[in-house]
MIDOSE-1310 file (N, C-alpha, C; in nm, 2 decimals, decimal comma, always signed):
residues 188
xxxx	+0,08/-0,12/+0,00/+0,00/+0,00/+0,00/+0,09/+0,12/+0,00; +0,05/+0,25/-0,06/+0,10/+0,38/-0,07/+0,06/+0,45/-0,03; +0,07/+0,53/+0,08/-0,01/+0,63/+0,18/+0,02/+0,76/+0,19; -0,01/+0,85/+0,14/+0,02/+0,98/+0,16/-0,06/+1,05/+0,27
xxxx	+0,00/+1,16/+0,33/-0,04/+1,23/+0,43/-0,07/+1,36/+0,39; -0,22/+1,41/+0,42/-0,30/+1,54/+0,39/-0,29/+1,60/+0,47; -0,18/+1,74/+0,46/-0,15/+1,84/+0,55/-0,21/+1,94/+0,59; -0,36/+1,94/+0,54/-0,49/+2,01/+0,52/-0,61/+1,91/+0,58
xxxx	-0,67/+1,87/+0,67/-0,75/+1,78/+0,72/-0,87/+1,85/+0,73; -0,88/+1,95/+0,68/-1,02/+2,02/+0,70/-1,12/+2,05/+0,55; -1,04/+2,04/+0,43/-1,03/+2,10/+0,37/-1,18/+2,09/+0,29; -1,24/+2,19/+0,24/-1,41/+2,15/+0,19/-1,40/+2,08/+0,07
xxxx	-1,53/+2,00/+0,05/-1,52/+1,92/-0,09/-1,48/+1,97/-0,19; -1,49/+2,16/-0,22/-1,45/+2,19/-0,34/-1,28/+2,18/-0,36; -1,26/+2,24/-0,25/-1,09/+2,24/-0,22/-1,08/+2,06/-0,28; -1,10/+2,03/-0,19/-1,07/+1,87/-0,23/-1,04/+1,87/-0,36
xxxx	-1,18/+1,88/-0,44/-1,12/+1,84/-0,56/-1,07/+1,90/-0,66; -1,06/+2,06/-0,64/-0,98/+2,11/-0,69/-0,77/+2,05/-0,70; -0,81/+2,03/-0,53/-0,62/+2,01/-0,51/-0,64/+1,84/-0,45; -0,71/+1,77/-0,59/-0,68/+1,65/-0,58/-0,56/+1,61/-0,47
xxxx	-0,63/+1,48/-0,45/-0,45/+1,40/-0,39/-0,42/+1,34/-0,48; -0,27/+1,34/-0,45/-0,21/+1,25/-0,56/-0,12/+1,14/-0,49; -0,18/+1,05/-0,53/-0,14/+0,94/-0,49/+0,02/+0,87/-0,60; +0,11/+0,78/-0,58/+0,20/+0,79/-0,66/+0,22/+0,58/-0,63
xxxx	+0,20/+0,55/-0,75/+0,15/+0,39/-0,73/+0,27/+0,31/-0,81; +0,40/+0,40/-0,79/+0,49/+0,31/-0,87/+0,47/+0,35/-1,08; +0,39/+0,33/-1,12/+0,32/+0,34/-1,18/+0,28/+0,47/-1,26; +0,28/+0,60/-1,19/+0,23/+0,74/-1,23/+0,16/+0,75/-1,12
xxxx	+0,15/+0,88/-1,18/+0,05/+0,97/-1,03/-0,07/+0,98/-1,08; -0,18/+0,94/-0,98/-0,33/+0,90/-1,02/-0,39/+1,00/-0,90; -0,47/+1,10/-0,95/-0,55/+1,19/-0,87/-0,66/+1,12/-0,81; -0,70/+1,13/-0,70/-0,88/+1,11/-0,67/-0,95/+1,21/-0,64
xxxx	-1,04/+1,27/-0,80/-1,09/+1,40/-0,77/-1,24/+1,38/-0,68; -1,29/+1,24/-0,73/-1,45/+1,20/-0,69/-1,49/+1,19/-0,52; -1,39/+1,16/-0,44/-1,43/+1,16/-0,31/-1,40/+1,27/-0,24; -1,50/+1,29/-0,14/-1,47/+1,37/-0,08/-1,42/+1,36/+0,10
xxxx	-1,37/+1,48/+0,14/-1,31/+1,46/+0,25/-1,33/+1,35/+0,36; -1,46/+1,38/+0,38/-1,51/+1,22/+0,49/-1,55/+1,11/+0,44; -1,57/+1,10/+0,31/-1,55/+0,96/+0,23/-1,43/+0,89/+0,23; -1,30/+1,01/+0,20/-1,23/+0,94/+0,17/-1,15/+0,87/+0,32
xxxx	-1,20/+0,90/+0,42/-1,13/+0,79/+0,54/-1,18/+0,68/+0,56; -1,29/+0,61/+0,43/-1,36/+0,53/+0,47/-1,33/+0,43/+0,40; -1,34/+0,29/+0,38/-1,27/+0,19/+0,33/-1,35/+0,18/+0,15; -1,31/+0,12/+0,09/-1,40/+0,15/-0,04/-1,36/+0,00/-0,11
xxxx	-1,49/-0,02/-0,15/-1,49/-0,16/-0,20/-1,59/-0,17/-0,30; -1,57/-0,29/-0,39/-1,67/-0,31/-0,49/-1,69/-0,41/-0,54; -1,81/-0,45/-0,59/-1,84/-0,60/-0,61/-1,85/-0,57/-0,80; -1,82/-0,67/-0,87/-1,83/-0,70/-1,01/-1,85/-0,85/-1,05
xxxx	-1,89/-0,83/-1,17/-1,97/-0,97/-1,22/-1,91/-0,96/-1,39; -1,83/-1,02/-1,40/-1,80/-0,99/-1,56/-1,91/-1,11/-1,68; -1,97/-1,05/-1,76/-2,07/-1,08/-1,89/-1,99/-1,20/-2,00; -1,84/-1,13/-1,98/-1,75/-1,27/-2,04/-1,75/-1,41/-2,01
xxxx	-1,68/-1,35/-1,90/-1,63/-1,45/-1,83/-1,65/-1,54/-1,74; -1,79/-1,47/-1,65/-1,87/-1,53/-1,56/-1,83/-1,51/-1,45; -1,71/-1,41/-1,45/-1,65/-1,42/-1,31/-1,70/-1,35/-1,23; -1,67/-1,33/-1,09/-1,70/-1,24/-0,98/-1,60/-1,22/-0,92
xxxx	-1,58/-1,07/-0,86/-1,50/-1,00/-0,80/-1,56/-0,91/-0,69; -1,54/-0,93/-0,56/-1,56/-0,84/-0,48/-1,41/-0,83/-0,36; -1,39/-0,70/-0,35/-1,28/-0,65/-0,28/-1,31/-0,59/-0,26; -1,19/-0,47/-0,13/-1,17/-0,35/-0,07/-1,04/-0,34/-0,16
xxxx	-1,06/-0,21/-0,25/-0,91/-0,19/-0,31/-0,86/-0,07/-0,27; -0,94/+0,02/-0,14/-0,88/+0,11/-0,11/-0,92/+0,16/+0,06; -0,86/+0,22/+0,14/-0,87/+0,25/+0,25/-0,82/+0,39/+0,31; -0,93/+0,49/+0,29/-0,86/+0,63/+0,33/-0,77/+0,67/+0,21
xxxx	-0,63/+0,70/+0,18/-0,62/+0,75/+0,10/-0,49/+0,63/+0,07; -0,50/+0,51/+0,09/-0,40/+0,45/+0,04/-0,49/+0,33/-0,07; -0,42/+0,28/-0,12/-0,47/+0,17/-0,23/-0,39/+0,02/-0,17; -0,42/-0,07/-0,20/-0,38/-0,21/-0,16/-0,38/-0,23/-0,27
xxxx	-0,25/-0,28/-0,30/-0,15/-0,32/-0,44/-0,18/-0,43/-0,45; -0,20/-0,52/-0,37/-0,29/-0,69/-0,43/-0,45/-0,68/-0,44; -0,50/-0,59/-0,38/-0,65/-0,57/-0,48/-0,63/-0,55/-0,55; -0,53/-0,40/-0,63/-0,52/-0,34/-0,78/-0,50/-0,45/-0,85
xxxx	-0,38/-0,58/-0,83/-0,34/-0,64/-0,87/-0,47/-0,79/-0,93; -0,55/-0,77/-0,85/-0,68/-0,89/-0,87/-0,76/-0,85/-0,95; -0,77/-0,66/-0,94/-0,85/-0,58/-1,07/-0,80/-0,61/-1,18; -0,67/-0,57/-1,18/-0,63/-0,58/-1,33/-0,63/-0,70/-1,39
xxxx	-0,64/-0,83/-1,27/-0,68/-0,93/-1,36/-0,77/-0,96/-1,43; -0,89/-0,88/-1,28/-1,00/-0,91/-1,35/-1,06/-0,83/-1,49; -1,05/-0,77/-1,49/-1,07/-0,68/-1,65/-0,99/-0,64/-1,73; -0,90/-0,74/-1,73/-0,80/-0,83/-1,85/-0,91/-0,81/-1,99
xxxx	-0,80/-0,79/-2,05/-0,89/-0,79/-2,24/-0,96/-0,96/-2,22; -1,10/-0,95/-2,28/-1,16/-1,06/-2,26/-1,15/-1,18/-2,36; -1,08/-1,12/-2,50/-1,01/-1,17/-2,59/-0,88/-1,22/-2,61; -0,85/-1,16/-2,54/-0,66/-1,23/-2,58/-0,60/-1,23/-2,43
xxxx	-0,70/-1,23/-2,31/-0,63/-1,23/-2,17/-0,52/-1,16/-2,15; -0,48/-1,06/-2,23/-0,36/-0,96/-2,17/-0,41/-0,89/-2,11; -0,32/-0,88/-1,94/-0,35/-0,82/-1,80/-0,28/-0,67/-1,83; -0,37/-0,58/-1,76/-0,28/-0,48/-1,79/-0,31/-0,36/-1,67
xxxx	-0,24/-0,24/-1,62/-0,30/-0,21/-1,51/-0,43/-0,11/-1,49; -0,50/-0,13/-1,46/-0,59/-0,06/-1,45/-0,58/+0,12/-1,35; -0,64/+0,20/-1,40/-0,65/+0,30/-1,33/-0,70/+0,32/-1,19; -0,67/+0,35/-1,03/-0,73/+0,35/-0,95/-0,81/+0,44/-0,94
xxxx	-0,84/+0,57/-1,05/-0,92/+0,66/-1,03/-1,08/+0,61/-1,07; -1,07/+0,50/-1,16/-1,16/+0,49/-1,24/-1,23/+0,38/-1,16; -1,15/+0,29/-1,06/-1,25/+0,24/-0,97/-1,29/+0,34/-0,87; -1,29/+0,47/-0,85/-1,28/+0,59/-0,72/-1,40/+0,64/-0,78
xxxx	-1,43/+0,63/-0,96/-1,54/+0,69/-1,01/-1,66/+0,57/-0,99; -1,63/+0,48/-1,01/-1,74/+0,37/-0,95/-1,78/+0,34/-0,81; -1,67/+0,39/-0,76/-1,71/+0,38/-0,61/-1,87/+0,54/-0,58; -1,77/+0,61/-0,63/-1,88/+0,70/-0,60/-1,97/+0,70/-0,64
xxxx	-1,95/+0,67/-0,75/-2,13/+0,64/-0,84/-2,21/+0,55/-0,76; -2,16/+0,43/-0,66/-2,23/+0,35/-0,62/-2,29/+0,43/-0,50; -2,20/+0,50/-0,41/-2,23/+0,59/-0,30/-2,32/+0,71/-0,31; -2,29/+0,78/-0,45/-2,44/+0,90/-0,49/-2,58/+0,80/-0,49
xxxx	-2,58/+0,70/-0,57/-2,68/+0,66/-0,60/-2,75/+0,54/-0,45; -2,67/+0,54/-0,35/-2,71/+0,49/-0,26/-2,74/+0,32/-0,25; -2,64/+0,31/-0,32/-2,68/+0,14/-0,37/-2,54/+0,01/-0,32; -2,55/-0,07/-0,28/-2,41/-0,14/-0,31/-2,41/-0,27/-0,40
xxxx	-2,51/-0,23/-0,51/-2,51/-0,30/-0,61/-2,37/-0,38/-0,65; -2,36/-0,44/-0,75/-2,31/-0,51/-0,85/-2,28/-0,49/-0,99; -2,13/-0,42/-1,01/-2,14/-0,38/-1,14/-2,10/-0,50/-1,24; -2,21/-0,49/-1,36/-2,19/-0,60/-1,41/-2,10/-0,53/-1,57
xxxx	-1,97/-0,62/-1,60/-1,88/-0,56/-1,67/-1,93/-0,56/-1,83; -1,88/-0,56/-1,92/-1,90/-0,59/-2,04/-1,74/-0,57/-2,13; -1,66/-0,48/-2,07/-1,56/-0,45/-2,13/-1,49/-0,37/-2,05; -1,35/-0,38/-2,00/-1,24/-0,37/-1,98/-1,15/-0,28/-2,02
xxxx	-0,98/-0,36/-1,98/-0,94/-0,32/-2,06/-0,91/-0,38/-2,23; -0,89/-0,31/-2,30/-0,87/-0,35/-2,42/-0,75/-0,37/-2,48; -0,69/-0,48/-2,56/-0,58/-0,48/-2,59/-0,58/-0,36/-2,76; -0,51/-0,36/-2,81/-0,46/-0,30/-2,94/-0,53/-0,37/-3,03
xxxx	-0,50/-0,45/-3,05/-0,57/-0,60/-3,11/-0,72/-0,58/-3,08; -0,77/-0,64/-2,95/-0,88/-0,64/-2,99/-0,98/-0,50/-3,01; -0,92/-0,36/-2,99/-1,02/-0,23/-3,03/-1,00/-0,23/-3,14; -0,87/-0,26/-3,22/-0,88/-0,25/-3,40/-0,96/-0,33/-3,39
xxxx	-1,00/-0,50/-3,35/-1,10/-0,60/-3,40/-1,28/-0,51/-3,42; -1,30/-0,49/-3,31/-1,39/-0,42/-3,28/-1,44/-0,28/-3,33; -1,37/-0,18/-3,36/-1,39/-0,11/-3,47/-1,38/-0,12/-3,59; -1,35/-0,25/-3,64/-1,43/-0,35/-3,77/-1,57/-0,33/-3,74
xxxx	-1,62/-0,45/-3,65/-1,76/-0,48/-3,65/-1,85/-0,36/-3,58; -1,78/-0,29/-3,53/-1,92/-0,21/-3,52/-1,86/-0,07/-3,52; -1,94/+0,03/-3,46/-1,94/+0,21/-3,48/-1,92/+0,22/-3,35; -1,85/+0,33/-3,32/-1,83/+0,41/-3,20/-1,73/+0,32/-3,08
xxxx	-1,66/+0,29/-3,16/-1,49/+0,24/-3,12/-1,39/+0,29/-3,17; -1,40/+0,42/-3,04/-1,24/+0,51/-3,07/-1,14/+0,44/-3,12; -1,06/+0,50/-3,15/-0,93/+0,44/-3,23/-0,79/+0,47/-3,08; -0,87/+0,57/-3,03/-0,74/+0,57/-2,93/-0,82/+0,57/-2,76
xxxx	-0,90/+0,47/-2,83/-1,00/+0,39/-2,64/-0,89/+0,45/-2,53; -0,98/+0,46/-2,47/-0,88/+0,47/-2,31/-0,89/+0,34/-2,26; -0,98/+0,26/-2,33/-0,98/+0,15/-2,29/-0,84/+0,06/-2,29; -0,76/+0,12/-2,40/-0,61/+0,05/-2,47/-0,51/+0,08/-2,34
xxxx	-0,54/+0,21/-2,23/-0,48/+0,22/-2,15/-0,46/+0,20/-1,96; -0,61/+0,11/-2,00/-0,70/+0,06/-1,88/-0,72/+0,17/-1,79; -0,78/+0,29/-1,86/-0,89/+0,39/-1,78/-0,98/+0,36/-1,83; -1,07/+0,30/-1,91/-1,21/+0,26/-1,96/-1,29/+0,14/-1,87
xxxx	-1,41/+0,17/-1,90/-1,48/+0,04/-1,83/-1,63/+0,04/-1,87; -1,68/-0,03/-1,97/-1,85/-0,04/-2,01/-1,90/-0,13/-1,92; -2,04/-0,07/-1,81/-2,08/-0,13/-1,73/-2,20/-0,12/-1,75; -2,29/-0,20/-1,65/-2,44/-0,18/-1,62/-2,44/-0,25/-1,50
xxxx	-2,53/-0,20/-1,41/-2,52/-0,20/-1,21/-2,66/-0,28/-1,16; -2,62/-0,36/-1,07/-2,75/-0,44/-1,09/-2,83/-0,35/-0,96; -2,77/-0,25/-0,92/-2,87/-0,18/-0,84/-2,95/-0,08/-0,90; -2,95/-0,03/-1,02/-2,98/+0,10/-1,11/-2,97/+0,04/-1,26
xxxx	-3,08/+0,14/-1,34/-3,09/+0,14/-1,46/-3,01/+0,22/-1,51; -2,96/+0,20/-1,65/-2,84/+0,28/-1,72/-2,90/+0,42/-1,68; -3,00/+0,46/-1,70/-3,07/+0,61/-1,68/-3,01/+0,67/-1,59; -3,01/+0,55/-1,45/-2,95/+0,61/-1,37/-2,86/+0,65/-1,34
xxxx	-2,76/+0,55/-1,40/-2,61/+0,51/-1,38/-2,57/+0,68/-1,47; -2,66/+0,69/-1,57/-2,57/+0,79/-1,69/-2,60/+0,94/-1,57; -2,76/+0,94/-1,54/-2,77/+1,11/-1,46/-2,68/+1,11/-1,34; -2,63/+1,01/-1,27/-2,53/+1,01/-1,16/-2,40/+1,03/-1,20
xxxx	-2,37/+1,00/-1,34/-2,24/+1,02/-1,37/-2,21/+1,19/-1,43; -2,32/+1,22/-1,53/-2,33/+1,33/-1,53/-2,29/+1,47/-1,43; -2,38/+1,41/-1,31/-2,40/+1,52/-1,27/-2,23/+1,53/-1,18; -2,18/+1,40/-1,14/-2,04/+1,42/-1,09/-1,93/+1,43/-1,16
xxxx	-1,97/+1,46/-1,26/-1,87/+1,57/-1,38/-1,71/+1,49/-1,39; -1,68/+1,37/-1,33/-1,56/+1,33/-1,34/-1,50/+1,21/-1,42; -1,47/+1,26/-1,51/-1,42/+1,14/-1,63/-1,52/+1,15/-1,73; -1,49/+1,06/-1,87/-1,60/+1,06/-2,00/-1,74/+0,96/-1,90
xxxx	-1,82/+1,02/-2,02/-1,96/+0,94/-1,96/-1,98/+0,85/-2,10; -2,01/+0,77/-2,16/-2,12/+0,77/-2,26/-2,22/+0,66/-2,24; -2,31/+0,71/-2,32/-2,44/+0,66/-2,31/-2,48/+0,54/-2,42; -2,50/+0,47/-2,40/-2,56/+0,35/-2,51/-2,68/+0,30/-2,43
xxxx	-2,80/+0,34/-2,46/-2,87/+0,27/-2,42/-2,96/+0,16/-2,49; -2,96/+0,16/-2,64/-2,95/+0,02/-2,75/-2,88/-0,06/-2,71; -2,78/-0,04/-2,62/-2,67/-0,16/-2,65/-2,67/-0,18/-2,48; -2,76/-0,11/-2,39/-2,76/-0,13/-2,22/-2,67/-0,16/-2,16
xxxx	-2,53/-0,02/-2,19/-2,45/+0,00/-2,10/-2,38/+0,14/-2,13; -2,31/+0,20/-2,00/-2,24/+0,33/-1,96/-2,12/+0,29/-1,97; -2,05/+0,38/-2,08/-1,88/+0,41/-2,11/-1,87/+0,49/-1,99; -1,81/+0,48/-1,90/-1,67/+0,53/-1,76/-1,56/+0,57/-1,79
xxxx	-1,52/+0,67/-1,80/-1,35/+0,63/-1,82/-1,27/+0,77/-1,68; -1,19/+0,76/-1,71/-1,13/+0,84/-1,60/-1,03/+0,97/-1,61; -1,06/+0,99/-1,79/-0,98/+1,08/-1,84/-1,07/+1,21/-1,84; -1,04/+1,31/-1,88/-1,14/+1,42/-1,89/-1,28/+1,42/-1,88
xxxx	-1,36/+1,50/-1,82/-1,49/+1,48/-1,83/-1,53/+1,55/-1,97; -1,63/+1,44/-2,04/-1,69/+1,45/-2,15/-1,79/+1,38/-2,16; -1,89/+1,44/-2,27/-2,00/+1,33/-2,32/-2,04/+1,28/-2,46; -2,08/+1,20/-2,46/-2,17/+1,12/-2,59/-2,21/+1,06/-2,57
């Protein structure tokens, strides 16, 4: 685990997220803009069910402001390219944005996956057979994640995401599931 110390213990949710923490994971420095101050001393966990593979995953992959490097390490398993099983690391921000999404919407549902990370390989595959597969996915860099929550309908999943303005949103609801990612906030 990697633990940084907040020399500001008071500081209001805007501050917060304004002057993210940055945590440093070996890896690069990953902000957590989505929690806020008394959230974040609270342990954070999340249950998944992946559509592939059949698998299930539930863990604590974070605690206050440190991350547990053998959770990350079970994530990234788990949302491994679902085609060619290359593990790759996933973003801890982007589980910080699911966490909250589960905590606005009051639920401790079950996010049920659909897509991961993606390898090279398989987003070129996939922008063959269908439309609206970036060429440069964030998925290729494991900040992406296509979900649907077994506690909430995509409607909901999308107006909760919206309204907490953190990372891309998009909407498919033909296809019954929310694009997540953890890069810029944006929509489609």
């Amino acid at each position: 685990m990697v633990t940084e110390k907040n020399s500001q213990p008071n500081l209001s949710r805007r501050s917060f997220l304004l002057k993210s923490t940055q945590l440093v994971l070996g890896l690069g420095v990953v902000s957590v803009p989505t929690i806020s101050c008394a959230k974040a001393l609270e342990k954070r966990s999340l249950s998944f069910f992946h559509t592939r593979s059949q698998q299930e995953l539930t863990l604590t992959y974070a605690s206050g402001n440190a991350y547990d490097r053998k959770a990350l390490m079970q994530v990234n398993q788990f949302l491994r390219d679902y085609q060619t099983g290359q593990v790759h690391v996933i973003d801890p921000k982007l589980l910080d944005i699911l966490w909250a999404i589960q905590g606005e919407m009051g639920s401790k549902g079950v996010y049920e996956v659909i897509s991961g990370y993606r390898s090279p390989k398989t987003n070129k595959g996939l922008r063959r057979s269908s439309g609206g597969v970036a060429s440069h996915s964030l998925h290729m860099k494991g900040q992406a994640v296509d979900i649907q929550f077994s506690g909430a309908n995509i409607d909901q999943i999308h107006q909760c995401a919206m309204a907490m303005q953190s990372g891309g949103v998009g909407y498919y609801p033909r296809a019954g599931f929310i694009h997540l990612d953890s890069g810029q906030f944006r929509t489609w």
